[in-house]
Backbone as XML, in Angstrom:
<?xml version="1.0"?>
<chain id="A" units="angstrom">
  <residue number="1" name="UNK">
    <atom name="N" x="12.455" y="29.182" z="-20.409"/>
    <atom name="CA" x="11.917" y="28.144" z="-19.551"/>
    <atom name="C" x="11.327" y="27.023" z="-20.396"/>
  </residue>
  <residue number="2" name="UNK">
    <atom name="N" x="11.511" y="25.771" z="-19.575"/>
    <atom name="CA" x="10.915" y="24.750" z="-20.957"/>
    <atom name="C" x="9.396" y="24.369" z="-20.033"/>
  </residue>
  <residue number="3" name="UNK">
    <atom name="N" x="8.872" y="24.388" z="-20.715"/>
    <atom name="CA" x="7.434" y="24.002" z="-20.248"/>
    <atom name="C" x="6.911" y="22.537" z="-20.541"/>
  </residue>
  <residue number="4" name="UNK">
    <atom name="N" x="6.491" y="21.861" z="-19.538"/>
    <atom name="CA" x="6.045" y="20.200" z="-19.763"/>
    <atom name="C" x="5.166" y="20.100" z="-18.794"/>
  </residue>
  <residue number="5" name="UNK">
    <atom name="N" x="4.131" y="19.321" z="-19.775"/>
    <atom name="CA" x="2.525" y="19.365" z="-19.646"/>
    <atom name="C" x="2.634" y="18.195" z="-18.421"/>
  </residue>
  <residue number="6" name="UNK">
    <atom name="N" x="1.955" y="18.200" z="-17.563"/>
    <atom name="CA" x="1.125" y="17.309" z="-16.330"/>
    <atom name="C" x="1.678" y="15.860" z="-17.211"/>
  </residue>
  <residue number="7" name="UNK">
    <atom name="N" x="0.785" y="15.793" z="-18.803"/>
    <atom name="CA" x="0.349" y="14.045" z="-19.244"/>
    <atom name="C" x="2.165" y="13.751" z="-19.463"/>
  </residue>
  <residue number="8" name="UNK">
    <atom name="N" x="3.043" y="15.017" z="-20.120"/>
    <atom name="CA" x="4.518" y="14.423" z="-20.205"/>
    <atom name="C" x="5.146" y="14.236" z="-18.905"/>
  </residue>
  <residue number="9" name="UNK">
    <atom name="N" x="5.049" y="14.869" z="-18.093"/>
    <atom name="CA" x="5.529" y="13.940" z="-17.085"/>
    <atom name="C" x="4.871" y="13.025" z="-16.611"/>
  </residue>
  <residue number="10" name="UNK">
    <atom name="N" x="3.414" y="12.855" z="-16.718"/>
    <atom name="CA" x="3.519" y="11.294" z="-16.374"/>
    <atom name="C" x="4.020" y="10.341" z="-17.130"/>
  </residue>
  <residue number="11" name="UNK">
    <atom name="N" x="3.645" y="10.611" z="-18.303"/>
    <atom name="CA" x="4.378" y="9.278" z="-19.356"/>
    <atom name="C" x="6.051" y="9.397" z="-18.446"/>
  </residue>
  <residue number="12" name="UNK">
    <atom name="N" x="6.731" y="10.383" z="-18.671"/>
    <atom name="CA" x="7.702" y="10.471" z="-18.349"/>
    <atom name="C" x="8.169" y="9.696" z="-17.104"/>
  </residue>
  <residue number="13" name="UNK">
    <atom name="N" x="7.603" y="9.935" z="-15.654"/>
    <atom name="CA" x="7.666" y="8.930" z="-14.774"/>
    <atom name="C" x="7.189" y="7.256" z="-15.016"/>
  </residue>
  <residue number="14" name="UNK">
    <atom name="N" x="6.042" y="7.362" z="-15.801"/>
    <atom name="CA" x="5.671" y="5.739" z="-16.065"/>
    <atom name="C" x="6.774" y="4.996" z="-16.765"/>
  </residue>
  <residue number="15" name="UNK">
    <atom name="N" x="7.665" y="5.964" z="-17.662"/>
    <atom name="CA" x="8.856" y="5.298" z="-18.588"/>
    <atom name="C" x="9.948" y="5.028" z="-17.671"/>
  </residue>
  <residue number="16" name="UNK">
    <atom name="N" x="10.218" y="5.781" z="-16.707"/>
    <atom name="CA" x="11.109" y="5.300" z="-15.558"/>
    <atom name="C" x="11.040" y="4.533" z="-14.487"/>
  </residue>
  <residue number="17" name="UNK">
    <atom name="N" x="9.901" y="4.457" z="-14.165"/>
    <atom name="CA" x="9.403" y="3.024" z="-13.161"/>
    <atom name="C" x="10.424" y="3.215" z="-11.925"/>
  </residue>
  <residue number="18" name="UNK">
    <atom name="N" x="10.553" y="4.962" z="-11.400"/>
    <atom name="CA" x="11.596" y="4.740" z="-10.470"/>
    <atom name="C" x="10.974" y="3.995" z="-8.916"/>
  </residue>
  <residue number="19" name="UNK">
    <atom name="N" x="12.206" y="3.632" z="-8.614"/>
    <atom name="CA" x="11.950" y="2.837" z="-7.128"/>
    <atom name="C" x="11.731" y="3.456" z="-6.223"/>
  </residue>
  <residue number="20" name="UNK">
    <atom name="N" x="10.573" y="4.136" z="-5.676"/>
    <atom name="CA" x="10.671" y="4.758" z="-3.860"/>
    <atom name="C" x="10.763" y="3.906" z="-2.817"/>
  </residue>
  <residue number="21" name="UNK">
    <atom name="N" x="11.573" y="4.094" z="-2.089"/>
    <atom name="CA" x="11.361" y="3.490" z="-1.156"/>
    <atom name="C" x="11.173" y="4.384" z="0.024"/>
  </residue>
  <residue number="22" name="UNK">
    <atom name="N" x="10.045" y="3.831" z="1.209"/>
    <atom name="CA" x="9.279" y="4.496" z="1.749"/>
    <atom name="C" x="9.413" y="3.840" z="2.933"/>
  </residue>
  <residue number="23" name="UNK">
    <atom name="N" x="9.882" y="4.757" z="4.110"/>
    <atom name="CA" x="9.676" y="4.418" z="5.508"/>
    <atom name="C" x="8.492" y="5.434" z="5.917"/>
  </residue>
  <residue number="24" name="UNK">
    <atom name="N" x="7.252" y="4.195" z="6.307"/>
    <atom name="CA" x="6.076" y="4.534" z="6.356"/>
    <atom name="C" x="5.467" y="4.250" z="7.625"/>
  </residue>
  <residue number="25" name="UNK">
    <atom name="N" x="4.435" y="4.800" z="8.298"/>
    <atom name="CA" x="3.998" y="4.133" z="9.327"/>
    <atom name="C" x="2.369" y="3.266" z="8.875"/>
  </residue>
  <residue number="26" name="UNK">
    <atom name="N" x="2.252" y="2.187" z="9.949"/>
    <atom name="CA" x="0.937" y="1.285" z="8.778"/>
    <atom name="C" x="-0.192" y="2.093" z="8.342"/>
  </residue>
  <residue number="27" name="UNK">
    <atom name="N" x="-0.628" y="3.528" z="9.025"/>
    <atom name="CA" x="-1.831" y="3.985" z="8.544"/>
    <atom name="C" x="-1.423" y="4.665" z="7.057"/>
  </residue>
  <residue number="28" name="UNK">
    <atom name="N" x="-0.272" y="5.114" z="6.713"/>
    <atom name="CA" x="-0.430" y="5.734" z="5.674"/>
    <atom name="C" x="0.456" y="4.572" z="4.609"/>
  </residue>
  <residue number="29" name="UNK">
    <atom name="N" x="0.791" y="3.468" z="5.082"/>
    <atom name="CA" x="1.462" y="2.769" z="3.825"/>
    <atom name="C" x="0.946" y="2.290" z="2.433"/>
  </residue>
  <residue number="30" name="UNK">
    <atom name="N" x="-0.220" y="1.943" z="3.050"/>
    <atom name="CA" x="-1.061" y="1.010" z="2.104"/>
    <atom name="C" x="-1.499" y="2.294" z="0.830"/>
  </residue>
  <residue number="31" name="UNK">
    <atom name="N" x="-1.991" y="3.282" z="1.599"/>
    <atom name="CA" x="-2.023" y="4.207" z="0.221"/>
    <atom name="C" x="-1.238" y="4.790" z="-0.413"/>
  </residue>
  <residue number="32" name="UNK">
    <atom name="N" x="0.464" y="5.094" z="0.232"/>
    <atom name="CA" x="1.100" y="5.672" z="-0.715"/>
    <atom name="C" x="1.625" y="4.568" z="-1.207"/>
  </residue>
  <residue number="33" name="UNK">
    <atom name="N" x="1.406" y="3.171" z="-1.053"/>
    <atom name="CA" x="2.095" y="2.315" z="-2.104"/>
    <atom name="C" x="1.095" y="2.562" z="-3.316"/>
  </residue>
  <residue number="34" name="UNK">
    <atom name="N" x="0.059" y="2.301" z="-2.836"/>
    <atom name="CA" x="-0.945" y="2.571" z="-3.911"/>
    <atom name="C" x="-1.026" y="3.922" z="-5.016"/>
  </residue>
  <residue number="35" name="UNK">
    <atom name="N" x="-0.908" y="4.949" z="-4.299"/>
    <atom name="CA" x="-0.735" y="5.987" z="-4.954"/>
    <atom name="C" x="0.421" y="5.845" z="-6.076"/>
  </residue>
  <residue number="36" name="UNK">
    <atom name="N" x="1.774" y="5.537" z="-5.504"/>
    <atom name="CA" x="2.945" y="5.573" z="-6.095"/>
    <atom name="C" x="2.834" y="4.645" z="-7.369"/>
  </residue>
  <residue number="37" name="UNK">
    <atom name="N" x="2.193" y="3.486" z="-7.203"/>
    <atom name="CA" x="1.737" y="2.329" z="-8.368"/>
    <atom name="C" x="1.038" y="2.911" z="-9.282"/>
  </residue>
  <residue number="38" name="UNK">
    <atom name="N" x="-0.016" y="3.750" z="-8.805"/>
    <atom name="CA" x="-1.016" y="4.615" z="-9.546"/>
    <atom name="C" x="-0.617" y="5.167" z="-10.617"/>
  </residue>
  <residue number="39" name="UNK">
    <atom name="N" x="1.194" y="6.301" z="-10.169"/>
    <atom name="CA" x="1.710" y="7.451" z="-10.792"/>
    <atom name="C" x="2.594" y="6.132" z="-11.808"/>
  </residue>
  <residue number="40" name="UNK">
    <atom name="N" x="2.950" y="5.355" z="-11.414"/>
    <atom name="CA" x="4.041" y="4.069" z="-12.535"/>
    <atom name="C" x="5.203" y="4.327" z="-12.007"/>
  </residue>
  <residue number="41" name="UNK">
    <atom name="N" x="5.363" y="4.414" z="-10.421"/>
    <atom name="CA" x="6.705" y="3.856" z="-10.036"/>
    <atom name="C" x="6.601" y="3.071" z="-9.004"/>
  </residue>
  <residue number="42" name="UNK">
    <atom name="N" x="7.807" y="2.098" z="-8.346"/>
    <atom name="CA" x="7.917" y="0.856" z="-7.963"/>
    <atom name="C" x="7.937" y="1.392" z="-6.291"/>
  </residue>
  <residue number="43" name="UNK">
    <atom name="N" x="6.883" y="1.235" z="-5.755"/>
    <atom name="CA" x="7.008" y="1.548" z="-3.797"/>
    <atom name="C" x="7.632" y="0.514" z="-3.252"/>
  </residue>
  <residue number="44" name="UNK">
    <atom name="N" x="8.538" y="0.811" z="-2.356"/>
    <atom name="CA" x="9.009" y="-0.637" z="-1.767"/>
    <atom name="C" x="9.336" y="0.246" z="0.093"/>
  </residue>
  <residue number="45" name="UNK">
    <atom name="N" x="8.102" y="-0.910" z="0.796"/>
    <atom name="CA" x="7.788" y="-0.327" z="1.846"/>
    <atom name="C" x="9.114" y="-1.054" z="2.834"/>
  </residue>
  <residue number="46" name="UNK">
    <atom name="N" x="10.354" y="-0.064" z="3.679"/>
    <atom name="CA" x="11.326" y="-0.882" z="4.445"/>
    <atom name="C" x="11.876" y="0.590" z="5.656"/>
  </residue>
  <residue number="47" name="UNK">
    <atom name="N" x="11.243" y="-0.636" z="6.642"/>
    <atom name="CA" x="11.374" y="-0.327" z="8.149"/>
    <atom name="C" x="12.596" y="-0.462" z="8.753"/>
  </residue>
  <residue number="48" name="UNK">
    <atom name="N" x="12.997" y="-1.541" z="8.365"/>
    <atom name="CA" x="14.363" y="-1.831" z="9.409"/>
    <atom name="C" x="15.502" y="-1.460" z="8.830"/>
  </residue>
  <residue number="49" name="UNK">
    <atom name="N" x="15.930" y="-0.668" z="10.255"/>
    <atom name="CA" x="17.085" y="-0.329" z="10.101"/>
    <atom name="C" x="18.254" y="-1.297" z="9.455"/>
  </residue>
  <residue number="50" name="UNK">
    <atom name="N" x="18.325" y="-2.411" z="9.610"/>
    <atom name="CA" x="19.365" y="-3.406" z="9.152"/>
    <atom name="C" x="19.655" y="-3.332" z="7.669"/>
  </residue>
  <residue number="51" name="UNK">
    <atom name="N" x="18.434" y="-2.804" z="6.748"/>
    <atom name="CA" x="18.293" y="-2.664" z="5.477"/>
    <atom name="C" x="18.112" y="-1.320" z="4.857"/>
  </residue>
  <residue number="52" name="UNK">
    <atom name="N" x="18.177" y="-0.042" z="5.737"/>
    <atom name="CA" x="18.064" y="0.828" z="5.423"/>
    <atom name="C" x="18.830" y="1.762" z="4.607"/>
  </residue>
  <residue number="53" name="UNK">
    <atom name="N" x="20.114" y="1.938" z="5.057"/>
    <atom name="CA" x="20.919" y="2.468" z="4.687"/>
    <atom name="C" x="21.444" y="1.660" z="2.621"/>
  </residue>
  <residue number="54" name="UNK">
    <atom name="N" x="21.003" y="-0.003" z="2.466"/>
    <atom name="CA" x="21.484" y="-0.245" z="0.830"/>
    <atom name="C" x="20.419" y="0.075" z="0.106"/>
  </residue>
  <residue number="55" name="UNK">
    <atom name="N" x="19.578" y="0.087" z="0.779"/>
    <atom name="CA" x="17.986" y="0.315" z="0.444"/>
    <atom name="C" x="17.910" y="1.637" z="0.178"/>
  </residue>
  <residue number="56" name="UNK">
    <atom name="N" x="18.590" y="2.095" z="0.271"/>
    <atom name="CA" x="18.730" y="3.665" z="-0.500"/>
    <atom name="C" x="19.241" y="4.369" z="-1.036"/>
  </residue>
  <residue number="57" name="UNK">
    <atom name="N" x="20.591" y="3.338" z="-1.553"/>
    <atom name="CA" x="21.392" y="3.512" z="-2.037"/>
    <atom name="C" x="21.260" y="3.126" z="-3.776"/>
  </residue>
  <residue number="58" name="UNK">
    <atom name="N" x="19.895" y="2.044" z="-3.491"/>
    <atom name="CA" x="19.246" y="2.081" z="-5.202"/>
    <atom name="C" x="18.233" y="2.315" z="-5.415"/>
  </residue>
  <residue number="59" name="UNK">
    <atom name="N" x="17.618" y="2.832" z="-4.337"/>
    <atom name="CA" x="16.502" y="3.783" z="-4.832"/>
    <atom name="C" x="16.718" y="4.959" z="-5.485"/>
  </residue>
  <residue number="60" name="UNK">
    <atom name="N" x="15.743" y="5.415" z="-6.604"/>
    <atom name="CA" x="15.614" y="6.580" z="-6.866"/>
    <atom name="C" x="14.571" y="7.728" z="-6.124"/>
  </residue>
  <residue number="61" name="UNK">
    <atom name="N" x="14.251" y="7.483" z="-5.221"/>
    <atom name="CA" x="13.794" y="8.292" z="-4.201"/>
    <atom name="C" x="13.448" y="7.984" z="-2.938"/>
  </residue>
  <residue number="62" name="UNK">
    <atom name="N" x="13.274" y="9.033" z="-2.396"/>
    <atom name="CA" x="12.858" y="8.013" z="-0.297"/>
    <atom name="C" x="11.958" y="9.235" z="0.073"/>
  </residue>
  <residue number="63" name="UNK">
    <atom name="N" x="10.572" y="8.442" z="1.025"/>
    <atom name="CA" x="9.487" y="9.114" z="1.155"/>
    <atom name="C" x="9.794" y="8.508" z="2.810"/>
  </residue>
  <residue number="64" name="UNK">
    <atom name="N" x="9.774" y="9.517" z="3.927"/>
    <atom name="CA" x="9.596" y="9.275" z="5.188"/>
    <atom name="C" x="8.406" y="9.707" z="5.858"/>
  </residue>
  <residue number="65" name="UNK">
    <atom name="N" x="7.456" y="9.186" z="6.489"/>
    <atom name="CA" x="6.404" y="9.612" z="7.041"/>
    <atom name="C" x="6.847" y="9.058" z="8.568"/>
  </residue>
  <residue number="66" name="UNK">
    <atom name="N" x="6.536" y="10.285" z="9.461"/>
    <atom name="CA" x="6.620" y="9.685" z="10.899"/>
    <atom name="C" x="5.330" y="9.646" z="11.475"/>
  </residue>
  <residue number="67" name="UNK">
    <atom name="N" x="4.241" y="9.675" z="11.392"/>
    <atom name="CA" x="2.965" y="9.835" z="12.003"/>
    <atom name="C" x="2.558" y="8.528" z="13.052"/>
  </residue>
  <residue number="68" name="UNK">
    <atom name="N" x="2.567" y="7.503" z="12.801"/>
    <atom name="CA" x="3.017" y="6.362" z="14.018"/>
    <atom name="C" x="3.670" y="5.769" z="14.181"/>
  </residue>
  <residue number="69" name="UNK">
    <atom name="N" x="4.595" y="5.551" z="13.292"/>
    <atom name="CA" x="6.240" y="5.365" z="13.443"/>
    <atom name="C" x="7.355" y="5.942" z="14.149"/>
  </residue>
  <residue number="70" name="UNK">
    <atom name="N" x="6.756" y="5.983" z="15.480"/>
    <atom name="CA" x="7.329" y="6.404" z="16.670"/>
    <atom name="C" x="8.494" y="5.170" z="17.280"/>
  </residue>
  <residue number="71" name="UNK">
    <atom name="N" x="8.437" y="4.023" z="16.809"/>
    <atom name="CA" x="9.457" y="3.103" z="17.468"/>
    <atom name="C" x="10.738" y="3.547" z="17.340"/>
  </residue>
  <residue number="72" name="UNK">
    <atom name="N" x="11.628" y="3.193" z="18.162"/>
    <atom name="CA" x="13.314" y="3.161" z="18.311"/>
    <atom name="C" x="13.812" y="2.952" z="17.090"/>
  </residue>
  <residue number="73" name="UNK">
    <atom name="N" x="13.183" y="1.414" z="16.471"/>
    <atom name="CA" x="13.367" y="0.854" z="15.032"/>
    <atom name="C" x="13.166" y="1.574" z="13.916"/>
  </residue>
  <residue number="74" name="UNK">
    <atom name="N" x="11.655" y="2.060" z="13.910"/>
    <atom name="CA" x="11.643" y="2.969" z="12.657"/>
    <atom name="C" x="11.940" y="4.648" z="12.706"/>
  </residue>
  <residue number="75" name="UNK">
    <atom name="N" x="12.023" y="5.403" z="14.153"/>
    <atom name="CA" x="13.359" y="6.061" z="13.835"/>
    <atom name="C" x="14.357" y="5.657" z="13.281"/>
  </residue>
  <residue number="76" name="UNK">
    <atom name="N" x="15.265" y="4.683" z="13.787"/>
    <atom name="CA" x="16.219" y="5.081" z="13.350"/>
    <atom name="C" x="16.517" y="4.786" z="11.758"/>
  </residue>
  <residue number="77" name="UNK">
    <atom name="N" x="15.510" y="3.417" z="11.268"/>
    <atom name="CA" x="15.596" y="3.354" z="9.490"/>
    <atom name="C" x="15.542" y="4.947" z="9.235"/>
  </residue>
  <residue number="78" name="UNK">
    <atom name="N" x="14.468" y="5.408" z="9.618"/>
    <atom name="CA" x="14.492" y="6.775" z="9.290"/>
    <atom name="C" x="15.458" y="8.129" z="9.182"/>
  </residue>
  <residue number="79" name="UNK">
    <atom name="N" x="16.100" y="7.804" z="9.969"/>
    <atom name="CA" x="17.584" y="8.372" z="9.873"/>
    <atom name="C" x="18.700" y="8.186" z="9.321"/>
  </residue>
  <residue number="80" name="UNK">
    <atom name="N" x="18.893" y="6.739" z="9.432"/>
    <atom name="CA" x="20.082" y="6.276" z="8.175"/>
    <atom name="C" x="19.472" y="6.186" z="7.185"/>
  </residue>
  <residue number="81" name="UNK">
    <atom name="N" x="18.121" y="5.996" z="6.565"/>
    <atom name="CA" x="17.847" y="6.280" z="5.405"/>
    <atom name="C" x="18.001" y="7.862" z="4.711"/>
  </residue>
  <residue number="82" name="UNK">
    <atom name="N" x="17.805" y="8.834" z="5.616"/>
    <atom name="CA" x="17.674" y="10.359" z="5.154"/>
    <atom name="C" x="19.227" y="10.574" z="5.188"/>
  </residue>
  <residue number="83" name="UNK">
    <atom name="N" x="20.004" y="10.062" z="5.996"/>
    <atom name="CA" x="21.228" y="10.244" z="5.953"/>
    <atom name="C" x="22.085" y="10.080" z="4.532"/>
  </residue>
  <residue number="84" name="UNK">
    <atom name="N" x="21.574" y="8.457" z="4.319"/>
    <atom name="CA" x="22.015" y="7.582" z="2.849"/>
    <atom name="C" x="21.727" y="8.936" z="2.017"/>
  </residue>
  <residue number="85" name="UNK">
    <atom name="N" x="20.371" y="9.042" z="1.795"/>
    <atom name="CA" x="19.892" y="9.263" z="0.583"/>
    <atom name="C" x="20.798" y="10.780" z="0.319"/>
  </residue>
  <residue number="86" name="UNK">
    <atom name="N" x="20.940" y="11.755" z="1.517"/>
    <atom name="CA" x="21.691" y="12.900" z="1.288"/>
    <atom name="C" x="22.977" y="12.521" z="1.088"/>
  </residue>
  <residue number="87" name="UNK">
    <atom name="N" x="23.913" y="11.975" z="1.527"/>
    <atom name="CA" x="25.081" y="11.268" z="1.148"/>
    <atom name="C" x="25.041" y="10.912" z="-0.282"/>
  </residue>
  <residue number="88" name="UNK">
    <atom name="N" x="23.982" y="10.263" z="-0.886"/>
    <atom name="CA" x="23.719" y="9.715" z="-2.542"/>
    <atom name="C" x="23.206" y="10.937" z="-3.089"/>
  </residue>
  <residue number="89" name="UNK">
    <atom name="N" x="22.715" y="12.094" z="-2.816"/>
    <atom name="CA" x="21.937" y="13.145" z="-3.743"/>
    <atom name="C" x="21.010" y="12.447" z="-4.592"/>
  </residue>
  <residue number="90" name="UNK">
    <atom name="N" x="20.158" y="12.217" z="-3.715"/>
    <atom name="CA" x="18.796" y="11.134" z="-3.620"/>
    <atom name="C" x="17.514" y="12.020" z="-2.939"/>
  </residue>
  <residue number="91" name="UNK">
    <atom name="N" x="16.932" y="12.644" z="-3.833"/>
    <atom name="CA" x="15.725" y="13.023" z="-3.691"/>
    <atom name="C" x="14.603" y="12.347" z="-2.735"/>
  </residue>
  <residue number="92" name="UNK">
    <atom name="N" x="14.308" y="13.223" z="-1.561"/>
    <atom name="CA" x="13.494" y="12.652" z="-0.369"/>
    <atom name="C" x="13.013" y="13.880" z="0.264"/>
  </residue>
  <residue number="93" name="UNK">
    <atom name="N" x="11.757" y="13.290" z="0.648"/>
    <atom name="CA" x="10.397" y="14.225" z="1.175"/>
    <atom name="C" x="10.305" y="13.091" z="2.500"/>
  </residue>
  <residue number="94" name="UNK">
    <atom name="N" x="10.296" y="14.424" z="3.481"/>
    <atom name="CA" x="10.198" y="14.466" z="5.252"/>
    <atom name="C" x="8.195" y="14.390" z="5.328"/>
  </residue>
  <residue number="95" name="UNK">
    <atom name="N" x="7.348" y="13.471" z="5.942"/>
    <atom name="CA" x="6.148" y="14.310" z="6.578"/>
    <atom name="C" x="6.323" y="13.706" z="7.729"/>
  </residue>
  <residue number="96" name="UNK">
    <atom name="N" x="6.189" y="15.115" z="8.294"/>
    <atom name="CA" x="6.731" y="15.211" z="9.767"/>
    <atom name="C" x="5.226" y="15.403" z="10.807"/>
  </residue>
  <residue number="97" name="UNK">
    <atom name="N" x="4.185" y="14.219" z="10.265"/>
    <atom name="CA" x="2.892" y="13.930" z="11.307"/>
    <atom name="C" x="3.141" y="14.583" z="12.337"/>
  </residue>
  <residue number="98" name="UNK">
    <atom name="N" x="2.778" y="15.413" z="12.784"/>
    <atom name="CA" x="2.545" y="15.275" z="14.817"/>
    <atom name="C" x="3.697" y="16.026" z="15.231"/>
  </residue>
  <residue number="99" name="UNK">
    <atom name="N" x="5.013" y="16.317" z="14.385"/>
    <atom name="CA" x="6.109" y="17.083" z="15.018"/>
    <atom name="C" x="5.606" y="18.458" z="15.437"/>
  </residue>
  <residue number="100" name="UNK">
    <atom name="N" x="6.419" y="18.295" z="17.389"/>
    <atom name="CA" x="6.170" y="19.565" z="17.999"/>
    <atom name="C" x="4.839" y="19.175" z="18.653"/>
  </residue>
  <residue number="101" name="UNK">
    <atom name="N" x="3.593" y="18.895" z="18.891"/>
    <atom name="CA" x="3.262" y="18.289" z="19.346"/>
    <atom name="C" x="3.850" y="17.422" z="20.874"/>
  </residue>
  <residue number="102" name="UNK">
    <atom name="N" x="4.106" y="16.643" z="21.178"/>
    <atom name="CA" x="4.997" y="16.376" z="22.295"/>
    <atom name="C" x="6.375" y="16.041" z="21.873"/>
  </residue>
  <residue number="103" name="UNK">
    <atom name="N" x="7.100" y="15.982" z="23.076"/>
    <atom name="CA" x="8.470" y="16.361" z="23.316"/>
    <atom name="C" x="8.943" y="15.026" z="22.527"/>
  </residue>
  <residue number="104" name="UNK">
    <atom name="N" x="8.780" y="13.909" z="22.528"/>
    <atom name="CA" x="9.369" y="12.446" z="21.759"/>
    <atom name="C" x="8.821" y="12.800" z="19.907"/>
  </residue>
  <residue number="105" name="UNK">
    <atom name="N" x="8.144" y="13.520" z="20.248"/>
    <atom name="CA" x="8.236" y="13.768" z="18.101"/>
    <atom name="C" x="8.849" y="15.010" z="17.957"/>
  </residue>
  <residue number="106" name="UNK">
    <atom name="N" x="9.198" y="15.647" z="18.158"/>
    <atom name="CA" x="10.293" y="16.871" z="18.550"/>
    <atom name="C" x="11.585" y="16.709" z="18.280"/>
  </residue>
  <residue number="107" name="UNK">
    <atom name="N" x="12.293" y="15.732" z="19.570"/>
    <atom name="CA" x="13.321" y="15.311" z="19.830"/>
    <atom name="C" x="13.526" y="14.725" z="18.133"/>
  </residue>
</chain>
């Protein structure tokens, strides 16, 4: 097993400056852009569907949060983005706020 310390991967991520891009809802955007800037990679916050699907096609990762991003709109970025990114073998993390909860975060 190769073992690498916490500080090498950060240098390691700070040397790559990869791009997330993040379909976010407004309560949690502002901090995971922040966070993500924090760690030394590039957040790029995109909602609309119209841009979703190239928008993930050069990212090196996609972060989806649904917690008030309940619109028609940012479903569906949310879907052709998770779609893209599995189509690209593009590393992406689901938080699934509130799912199960009622029947429209479920669905």
């Amino acid at each position: 097993k190769m073992q690498v310390s916490p500080k090498e991967l950060l240098v390691s991520l700070r040397a790559a400056c990869p791009l997330v891009m993040c379909v976010q809802n407004f309560v949690a955007m502002d901090l995971s852009a922040n966070v993500l800037l924090a760690a030394g990679a590039s957040p790029a916050m995109v909602n609309a569907p119209q841009e979703s699907e190239d928008f993930t096609k050069v990212s090196s990762a996609l972060s989806i949060n649904v917690g008030t991003a309940l619109t028609q709109e940012w479903m569906e970025a949310s879907l052709l983005s998770a779609a893209a990114a599995k189509r690209n073998g593009l590393p992406w993390v689901l938080d699934p706020v509130g799912v199960g909860v009622t029947k429209h975060r479920t669905d």
